[in-house]
Backbone as CSV, one residue per row, in Angstrom:
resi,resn,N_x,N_y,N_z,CA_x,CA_y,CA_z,C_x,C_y,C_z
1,UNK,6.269,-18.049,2.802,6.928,-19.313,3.088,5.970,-20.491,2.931
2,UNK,4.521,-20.054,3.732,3.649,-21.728,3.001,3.388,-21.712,1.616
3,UNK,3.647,-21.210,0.656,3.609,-21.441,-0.127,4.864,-21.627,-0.910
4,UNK,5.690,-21.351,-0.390,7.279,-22.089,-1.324,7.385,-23.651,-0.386
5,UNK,6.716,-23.950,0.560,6.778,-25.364,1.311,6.825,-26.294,0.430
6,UNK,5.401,-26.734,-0.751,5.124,-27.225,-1.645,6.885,-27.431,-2.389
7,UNK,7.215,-25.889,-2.995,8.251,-26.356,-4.026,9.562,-26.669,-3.511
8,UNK,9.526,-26.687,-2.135,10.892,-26.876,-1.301,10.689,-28.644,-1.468
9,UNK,9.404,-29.100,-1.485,9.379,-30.428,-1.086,9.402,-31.327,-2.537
10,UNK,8.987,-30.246,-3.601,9.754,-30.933,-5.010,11.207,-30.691,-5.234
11,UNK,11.782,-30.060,-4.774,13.130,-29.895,-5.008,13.611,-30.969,-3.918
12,UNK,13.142,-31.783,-2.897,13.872,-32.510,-2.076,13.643,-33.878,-3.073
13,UNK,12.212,-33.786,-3.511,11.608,-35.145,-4.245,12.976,-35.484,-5.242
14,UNK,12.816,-34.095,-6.011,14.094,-34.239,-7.189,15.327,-35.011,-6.781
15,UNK,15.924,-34.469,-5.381,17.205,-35.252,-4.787,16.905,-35.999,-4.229
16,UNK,15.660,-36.585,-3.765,15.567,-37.870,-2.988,14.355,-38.772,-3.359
17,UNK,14.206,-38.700,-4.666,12.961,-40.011,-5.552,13.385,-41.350,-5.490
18,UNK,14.300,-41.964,-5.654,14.824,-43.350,-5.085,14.621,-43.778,-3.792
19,UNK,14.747,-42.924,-2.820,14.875,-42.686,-1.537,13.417,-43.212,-0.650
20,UNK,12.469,-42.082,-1.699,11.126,-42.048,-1.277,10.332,-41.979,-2.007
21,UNK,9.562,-43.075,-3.635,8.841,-42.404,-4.428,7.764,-41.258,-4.194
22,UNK,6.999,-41.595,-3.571,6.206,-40.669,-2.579,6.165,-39.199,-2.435
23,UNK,5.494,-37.957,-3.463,5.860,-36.843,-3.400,5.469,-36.217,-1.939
24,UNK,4.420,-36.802,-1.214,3.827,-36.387,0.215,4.500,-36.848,1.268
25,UNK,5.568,-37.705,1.377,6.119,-37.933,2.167,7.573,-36.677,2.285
26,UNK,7.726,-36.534,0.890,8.682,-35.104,0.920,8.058,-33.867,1.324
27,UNK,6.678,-33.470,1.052,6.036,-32.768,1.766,5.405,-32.761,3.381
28,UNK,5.668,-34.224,3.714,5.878,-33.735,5.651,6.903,-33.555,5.566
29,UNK,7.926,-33.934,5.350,9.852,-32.891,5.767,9.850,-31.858,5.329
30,UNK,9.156,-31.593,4.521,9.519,-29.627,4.375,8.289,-29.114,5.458
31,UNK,7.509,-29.375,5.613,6.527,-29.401,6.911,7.311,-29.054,8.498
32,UNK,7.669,-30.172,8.475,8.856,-30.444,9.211,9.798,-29.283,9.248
33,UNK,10.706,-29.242,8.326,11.731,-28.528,7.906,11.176,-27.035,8.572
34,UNK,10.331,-26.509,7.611,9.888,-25.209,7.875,9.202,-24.822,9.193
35,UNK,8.845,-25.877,9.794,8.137,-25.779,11.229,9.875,-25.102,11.877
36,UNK,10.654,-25.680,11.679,11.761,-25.397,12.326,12.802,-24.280,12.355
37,UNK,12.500,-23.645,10.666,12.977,-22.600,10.313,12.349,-21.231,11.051
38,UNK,11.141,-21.713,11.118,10.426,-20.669,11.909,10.514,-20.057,13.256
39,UNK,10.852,-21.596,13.424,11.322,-21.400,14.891,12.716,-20.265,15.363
40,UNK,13.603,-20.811,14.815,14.991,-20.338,14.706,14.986,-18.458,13.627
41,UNK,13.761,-18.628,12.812,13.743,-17.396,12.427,12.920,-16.105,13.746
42,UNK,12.393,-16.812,14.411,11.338,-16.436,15.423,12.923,-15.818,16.645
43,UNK,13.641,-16.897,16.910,14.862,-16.270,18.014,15.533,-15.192,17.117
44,UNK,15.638,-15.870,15.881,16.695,-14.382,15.157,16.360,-13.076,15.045
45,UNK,14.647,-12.752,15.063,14.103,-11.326,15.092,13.909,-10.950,16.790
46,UNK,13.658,-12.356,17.916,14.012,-11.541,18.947,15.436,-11.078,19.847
47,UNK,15.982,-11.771,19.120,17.363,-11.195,19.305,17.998,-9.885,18.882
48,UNK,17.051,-9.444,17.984,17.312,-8.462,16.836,16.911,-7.299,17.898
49,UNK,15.779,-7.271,18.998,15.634,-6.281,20.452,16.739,-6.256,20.996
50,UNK,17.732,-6.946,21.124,19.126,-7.022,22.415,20.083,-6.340,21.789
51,UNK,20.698,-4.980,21.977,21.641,-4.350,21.235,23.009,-4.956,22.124
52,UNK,23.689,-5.441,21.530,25.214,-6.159,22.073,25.768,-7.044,21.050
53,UNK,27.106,-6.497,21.373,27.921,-7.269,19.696,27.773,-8.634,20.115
54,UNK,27.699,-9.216,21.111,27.493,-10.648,21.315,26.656,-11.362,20.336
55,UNK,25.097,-10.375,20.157,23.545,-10.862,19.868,24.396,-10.898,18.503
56,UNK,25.128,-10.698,17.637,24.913,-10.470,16.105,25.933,-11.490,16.213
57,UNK,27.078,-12.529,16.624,27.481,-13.693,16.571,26.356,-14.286,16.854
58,UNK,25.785,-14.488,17.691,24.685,-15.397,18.070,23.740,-15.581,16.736
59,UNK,22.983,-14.532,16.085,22.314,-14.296,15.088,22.952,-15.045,14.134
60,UNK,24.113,-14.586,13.827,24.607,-15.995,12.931,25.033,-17.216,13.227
61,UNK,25.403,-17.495,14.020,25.083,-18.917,14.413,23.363,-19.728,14.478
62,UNK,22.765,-18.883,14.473,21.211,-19.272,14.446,20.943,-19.216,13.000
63,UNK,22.003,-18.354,12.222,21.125,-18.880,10.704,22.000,-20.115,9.997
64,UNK,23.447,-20.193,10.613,24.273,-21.373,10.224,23.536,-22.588,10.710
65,UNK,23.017,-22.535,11.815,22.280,-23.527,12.595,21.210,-24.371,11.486
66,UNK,20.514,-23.626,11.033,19.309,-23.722,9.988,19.714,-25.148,8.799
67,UNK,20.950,-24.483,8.224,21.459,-25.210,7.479,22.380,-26.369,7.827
68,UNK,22.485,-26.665,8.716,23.061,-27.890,9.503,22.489,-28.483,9.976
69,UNK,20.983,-28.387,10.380,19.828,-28.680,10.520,19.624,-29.544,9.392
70,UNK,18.996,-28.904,8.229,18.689,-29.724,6.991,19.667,-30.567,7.316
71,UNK,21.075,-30.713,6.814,21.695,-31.951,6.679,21.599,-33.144,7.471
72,UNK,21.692,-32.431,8.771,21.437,-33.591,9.835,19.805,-34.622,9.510
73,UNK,18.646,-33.698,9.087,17.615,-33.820,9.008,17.408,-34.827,7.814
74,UNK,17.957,-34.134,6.660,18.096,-35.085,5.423,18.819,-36.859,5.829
75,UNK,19.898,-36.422,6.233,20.631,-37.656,6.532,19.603,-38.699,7.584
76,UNK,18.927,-38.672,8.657,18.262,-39.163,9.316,16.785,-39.795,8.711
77,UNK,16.119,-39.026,8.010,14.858,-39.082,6.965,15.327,-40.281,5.706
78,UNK,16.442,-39.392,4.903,16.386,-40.278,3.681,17.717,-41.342,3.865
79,UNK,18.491,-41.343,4.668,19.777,-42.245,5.037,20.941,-41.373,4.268
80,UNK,21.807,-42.469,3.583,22.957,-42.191,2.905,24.135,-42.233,3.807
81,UNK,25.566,-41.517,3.022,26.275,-41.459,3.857,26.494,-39.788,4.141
82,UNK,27.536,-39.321,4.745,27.724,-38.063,5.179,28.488,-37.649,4.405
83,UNK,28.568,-37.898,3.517,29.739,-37.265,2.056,28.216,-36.763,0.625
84,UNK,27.697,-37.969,0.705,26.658,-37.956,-0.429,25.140,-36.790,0.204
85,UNK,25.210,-37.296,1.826,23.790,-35.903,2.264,24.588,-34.577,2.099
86,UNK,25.815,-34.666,2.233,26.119,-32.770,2.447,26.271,-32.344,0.689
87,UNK,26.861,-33.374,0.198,26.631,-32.335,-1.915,25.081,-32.222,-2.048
88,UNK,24.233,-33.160,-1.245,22.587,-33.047,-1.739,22.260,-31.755,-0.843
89,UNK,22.693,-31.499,0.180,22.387,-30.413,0.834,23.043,-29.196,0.090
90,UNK,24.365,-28.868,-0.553,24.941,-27.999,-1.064,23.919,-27.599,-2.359
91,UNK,23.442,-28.905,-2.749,22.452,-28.655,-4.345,21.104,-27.775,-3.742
92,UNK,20.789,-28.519,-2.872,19.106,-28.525,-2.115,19.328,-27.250,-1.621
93,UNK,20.430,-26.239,-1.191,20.086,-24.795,-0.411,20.402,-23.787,-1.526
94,UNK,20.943,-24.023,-2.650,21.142,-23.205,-3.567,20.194,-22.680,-4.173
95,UNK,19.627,-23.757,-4.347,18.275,-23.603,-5.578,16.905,-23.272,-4.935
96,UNK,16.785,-23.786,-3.699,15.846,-23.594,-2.986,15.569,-21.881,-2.357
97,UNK,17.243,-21.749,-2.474,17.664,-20.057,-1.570,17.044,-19.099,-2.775
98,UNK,17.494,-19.693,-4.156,16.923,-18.817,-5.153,15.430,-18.794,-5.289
99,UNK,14.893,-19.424,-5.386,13.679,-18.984,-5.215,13.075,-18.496,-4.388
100,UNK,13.658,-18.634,-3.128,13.396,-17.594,-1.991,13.527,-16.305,-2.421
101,UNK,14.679,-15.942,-2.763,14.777,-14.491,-3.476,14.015,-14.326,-4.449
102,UNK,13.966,-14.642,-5.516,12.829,-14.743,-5.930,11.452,-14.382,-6.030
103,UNK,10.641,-14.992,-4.803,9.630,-14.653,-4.326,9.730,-13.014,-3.292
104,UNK,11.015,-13.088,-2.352,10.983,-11.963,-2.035,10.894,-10.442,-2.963
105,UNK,11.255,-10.689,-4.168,11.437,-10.009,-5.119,10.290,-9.352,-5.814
106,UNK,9.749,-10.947,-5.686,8.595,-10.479,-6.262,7.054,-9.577,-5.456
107,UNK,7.410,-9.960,-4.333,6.919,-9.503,-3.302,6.916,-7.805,-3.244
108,UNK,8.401,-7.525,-3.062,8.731,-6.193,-2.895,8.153,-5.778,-3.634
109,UNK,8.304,-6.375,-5.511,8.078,-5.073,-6.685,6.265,-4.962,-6.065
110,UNK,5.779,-6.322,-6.143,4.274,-5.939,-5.975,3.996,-5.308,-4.984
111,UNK,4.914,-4.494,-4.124,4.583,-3.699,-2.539,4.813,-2.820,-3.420
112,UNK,5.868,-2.090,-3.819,6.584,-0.966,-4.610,5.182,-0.623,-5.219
113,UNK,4.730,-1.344,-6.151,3.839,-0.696,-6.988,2.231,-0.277,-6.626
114,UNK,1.983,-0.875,-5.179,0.750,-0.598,-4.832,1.199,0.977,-4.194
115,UNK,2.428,1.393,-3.858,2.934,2.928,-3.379,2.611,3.949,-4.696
């Protein structure tokens, strides 16, 4: 994850360069951003100890949370209105999610192959 921080914060630059020329100022909000994901990823694995059908609604609401987060986050940081932050948020988790996979991917094969 610190190292997809960097390209999370060019992919915000991409949707928000008018906003903020400034590529380092998009890199404290993914700073930001990811400080927070962590957080919320941190309750989702200890929740993952509590066996009860309750904990696995909860679990998803903690990863819906994430992404309602950004928007709120985007909208407050770069302005706009609430029609124009949620399509930048719909663009901004797509592309960003793929390279997450991505990297997980790449991750695995290079685990796979040290077996």
């Amino acid at each position: 994850m610190f190292v997809l921080m960097p390209l999370f914060a060019l992919i915000v630059f991409a949707f928000y360069f008018r906003a903020e020329p400034m590529y380092v100022a998009h890199f404290y909000f993914s700073v930001h951003y990811h400080a927070f994901v962590f957080i919320v990823l941190a309750l989702f694995e200890a929740l993952g100890l509590i066996h009860h059908w309750s904990v696995a609604i909860a679990r998803l609401l903690l990863l819906i949370v994430m992404f309602v987060y950004l928007g709120i986050a985007l909208r407050r940081v770069y302005g706009g209105t609430r029609g124009i932050t949620i399509a930048k948020t719909a663009g901004i988790v797509p592309i960003y999610s793929a390279f997450v996979l991505c990297a997980m991917a790449l991750i695995a094969y290079i685990t796979m192959r040290r077996l």
